[in-house]
C-alpha positions as CSV (number, residue, x, y, z in Angstrom):
1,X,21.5,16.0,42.9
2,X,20.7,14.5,39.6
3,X,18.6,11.1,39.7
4,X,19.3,10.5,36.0
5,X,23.2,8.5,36.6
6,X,22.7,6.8,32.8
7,X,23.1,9.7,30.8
8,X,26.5,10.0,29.9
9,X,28.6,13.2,29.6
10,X,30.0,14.3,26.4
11,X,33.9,12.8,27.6
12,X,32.9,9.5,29.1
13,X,35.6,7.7,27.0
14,X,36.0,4.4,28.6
15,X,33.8,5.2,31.9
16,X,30.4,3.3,31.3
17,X,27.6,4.9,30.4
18,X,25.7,3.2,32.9
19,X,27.3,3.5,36.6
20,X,26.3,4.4,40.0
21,X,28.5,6.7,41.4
22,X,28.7,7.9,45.2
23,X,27.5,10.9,44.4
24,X,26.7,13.9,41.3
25,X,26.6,17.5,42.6
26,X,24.8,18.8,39.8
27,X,22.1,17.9,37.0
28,X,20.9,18.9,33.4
29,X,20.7,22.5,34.4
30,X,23.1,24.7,36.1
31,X,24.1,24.3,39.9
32,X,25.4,26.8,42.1
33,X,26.5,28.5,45.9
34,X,27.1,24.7,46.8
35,X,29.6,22.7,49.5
36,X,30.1,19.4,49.9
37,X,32.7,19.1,53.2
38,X,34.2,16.7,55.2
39,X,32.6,13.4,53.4
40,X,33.8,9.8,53.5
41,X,33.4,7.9,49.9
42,X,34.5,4.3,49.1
43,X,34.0,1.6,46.5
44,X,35.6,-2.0,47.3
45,X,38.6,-2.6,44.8
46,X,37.4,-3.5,41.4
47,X,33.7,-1.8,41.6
48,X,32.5,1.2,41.0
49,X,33.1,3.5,38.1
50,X,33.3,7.0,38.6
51,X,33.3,7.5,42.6
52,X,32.2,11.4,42.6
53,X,31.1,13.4,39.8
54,X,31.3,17.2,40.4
55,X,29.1,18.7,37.6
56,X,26.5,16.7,35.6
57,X,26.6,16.6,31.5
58,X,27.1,20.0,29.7
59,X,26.2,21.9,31.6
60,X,28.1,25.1,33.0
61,X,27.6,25.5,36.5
62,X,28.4,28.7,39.0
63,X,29.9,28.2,42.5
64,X,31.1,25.1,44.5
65,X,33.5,24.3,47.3
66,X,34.5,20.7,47.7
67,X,36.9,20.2,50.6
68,X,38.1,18.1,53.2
69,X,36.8,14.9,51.5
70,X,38.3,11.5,51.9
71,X,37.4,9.5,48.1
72,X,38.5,5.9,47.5
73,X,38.7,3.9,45.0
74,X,36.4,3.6,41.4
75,X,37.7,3.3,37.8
76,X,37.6,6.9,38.5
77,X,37.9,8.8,41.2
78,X,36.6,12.2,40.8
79,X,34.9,13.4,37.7
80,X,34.6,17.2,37.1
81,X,32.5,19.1,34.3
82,X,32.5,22.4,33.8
83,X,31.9,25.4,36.4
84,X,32.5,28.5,36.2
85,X,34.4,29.0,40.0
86,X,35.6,25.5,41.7
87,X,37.5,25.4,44.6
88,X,39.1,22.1,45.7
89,X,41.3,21.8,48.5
90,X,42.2,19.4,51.7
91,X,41.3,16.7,50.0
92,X,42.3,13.0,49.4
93,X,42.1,10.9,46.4
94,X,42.7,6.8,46.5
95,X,42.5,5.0,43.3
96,X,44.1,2.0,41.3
97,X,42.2,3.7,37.8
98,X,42.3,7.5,36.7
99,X,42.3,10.1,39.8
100,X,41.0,12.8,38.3
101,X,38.6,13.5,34.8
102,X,38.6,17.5,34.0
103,X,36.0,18.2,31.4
104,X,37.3,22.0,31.1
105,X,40.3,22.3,28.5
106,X,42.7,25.2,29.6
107,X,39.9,25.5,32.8
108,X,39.5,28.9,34.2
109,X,38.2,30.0,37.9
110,X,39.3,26.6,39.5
111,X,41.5,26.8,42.9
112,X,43.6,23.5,43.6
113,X,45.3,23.6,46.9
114,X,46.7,20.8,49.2
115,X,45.2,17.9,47.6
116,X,46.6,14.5,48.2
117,X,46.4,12.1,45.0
118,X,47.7,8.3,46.2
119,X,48.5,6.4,43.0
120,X,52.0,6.4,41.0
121,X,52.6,9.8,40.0
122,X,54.4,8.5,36.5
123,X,51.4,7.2,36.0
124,X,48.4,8.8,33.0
125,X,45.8,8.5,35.3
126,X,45.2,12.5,35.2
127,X,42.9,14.1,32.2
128,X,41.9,17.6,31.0
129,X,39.2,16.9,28.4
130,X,40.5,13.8,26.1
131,X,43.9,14.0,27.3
132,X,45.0,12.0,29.8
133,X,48.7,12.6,31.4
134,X,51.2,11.9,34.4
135,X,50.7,14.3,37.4
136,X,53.4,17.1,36.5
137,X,52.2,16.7,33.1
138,X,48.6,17.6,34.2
139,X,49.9,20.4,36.5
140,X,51.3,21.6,33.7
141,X,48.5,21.2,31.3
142,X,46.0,22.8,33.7
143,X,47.9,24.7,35.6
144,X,45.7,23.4,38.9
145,X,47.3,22.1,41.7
146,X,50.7,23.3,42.4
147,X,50.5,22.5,45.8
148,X,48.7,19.5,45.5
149,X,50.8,16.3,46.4
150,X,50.9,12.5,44.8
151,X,52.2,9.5,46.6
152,X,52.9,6.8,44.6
153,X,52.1,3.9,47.2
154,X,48.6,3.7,48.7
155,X,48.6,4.8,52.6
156,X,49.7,2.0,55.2
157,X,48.2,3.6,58.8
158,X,44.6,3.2,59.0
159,X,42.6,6.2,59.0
160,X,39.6,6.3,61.5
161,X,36.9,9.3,61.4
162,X,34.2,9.8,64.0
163,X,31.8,11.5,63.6
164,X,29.3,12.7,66.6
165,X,25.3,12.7,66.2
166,X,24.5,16.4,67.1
167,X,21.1,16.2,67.8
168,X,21.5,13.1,70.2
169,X,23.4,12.7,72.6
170,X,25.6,9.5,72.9
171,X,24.9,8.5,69.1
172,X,27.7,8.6,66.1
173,X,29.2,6.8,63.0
174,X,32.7,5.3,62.6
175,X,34.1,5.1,59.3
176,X,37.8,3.2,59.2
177,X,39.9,2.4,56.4
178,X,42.1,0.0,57.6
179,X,45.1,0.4,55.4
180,X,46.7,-1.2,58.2
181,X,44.8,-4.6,58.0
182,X,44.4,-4.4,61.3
183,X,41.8,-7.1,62.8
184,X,40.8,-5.0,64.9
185,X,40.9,-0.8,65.3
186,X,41.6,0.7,68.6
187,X,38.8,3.8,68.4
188,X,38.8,6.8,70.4
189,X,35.3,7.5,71.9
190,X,35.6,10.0,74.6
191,X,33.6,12.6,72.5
192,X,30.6,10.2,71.7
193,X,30.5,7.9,75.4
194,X,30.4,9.6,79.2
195,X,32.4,7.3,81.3
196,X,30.0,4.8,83.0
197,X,27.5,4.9,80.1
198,X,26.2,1.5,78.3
199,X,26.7,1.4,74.5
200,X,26.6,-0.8,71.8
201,X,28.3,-0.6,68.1
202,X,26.8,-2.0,64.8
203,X,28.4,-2.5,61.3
204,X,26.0,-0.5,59.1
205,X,26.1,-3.8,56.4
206,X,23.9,-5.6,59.5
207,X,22.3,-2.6,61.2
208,X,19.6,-4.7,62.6
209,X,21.3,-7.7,63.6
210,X,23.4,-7.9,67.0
211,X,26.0,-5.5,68.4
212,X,29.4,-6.4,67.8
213,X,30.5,-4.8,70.6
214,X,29.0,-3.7,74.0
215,X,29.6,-2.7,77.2
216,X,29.8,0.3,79.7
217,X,32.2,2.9,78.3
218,X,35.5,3.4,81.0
219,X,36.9,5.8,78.9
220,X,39.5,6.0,76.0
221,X,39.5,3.8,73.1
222,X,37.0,0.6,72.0
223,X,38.0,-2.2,70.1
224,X,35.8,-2.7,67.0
225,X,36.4,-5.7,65.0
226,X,37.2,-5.2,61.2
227,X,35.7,-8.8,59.8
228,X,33.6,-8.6,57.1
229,X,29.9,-9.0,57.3
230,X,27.1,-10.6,55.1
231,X,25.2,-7.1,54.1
232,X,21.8,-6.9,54.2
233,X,19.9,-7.2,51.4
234,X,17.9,-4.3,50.2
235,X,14.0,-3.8,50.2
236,X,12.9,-3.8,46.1
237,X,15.8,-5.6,44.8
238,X,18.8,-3.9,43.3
239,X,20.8,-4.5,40.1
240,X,23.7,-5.0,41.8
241,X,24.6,-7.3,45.2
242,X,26.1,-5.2,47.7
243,X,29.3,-6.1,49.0
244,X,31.0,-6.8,52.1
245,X,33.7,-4.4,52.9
246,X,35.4,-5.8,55.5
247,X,38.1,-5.7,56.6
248,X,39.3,-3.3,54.0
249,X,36.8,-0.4,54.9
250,X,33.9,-0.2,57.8
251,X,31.2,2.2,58.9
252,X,29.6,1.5,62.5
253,X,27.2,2.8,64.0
254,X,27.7,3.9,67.9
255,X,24.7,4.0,70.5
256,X,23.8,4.6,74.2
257,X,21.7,5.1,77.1
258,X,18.1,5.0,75.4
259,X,18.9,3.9,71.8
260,X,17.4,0.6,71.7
261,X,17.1,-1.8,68.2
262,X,13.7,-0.6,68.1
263,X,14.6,2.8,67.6
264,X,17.5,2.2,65.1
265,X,14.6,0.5,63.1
């Protein structure tokens, strides 16, 4: 994982030099044998640059699998340089900007399979190198993704992922895009909560403020309200205010039994 985000690569174009992306699998020298799985990425509409950059300047990296990931939003979505063998697959991209940045021209050792790109297909928000073209025309330049799909509107049922603490017990993170705008989202917790237990759930922008909900779990689904929240701010300072999400996007943080404030702090 690089910590150097202001060194551009050499096909920036008109991605700033300067941004803070998600997250960079990769550095000035070569990466390899790596996964990144089943992750949740978001940047509020009209922030963010690049959202997830696979690769990291010039150089040519070896092996990585990137799949099952869930990527919103960004100037650019994902941003790929150079690797030798690149899988792809089961994954979904959400963006109003470019989807996709390949640094590779004619790229070689790279599987696409069942990716889901959500923005107007007719669209030239696809590139290979300094090209940038429609979605059949990038198939078609790249040859990638033939069984990759693009919807042209953004989704409209909210998408809800939960994700259990395996080393305790009772603990677990809620992540919800609520394409639905619902004001609140119904959320199955009958793999985090035993029926009778006592929990509480946090928004992660006010960890260590007050539940916004709690009770003693009966089974099925909780009710977690989708309003934004005034984020805390961070120790140090930061260059850039964070941003409530609400209640476009929402991580929450589930606890029970034992988990007090003190021991979330």
């Amino acid at each position: 994982m690089s910590s150097d985000p202001e060194k551009p690569t050499e096909l920036d174009g008109d991605i700033s030099a300067f941004d803070s992306p998600n997250m960079i699998l990769g550095g000035v020298t070569s990466a390899t044998n790596d996964t990144v799985r089943n992750n949740m990425f978001y940047f509020s509409p009209g922030a963010g640059p690049r959202n997830v950059r696979i690769g990291y300047d010039v150089s040519v990296n070896g092996t990585a699998l990137f799949e099952g990931n869930y990527v919103v939003g960004g100037s650019q979505v994902v941003d790929i340089t150079y690797w030798n063998d690149l899988t792809m697959r089961n994954n979904t991209f959400i963006g109003a900007g470019r989807v996709v940045a390949l640094a590779d021209q004619g790229p070689t050792g790279y599987t696409w399979t069942n990716n889901r790109h959500y923005r107007d297909p007719m669209a030239t928000a696809w590139r290979e190198a300094t090209t940038d073209y429609t979605f059949s025309g990038w198939q078609q330049a790249t040859g990638l993704g033939g069984t990759d799909q693009a919807p042209a509107a953004t989704p409209t049922q909210t998408q809800v992922f939960v994700r259990p603490n395996q080393y305790e017990p009772g603990r677990a993170h809620v992540v919800v895009y609520n394409w639905g705008g619902q004001a609140n989202v119904a959320v199955d917790l009958s793999g985090v909560l035993r029926i009778g237990d006592p929990y509480e759930i946090r928004n992660v922008q006010q960890v260590l403020g007050g539940p916004l909900v709690s009770g003693i779990y009966s089974g099925g689904t909780v009710s977690i309200p989708m309003a934004a929240v005034t984020p805390a701010q961070p120790f140090g300072g930061s260059p850039d205010a964070p941003r409530a999400t609400g209640p476009d996007f929402g991580v929450f943080l589930v606890t029970s039994g034992s988990a007090t404030l003190a021991q979330i702090r």
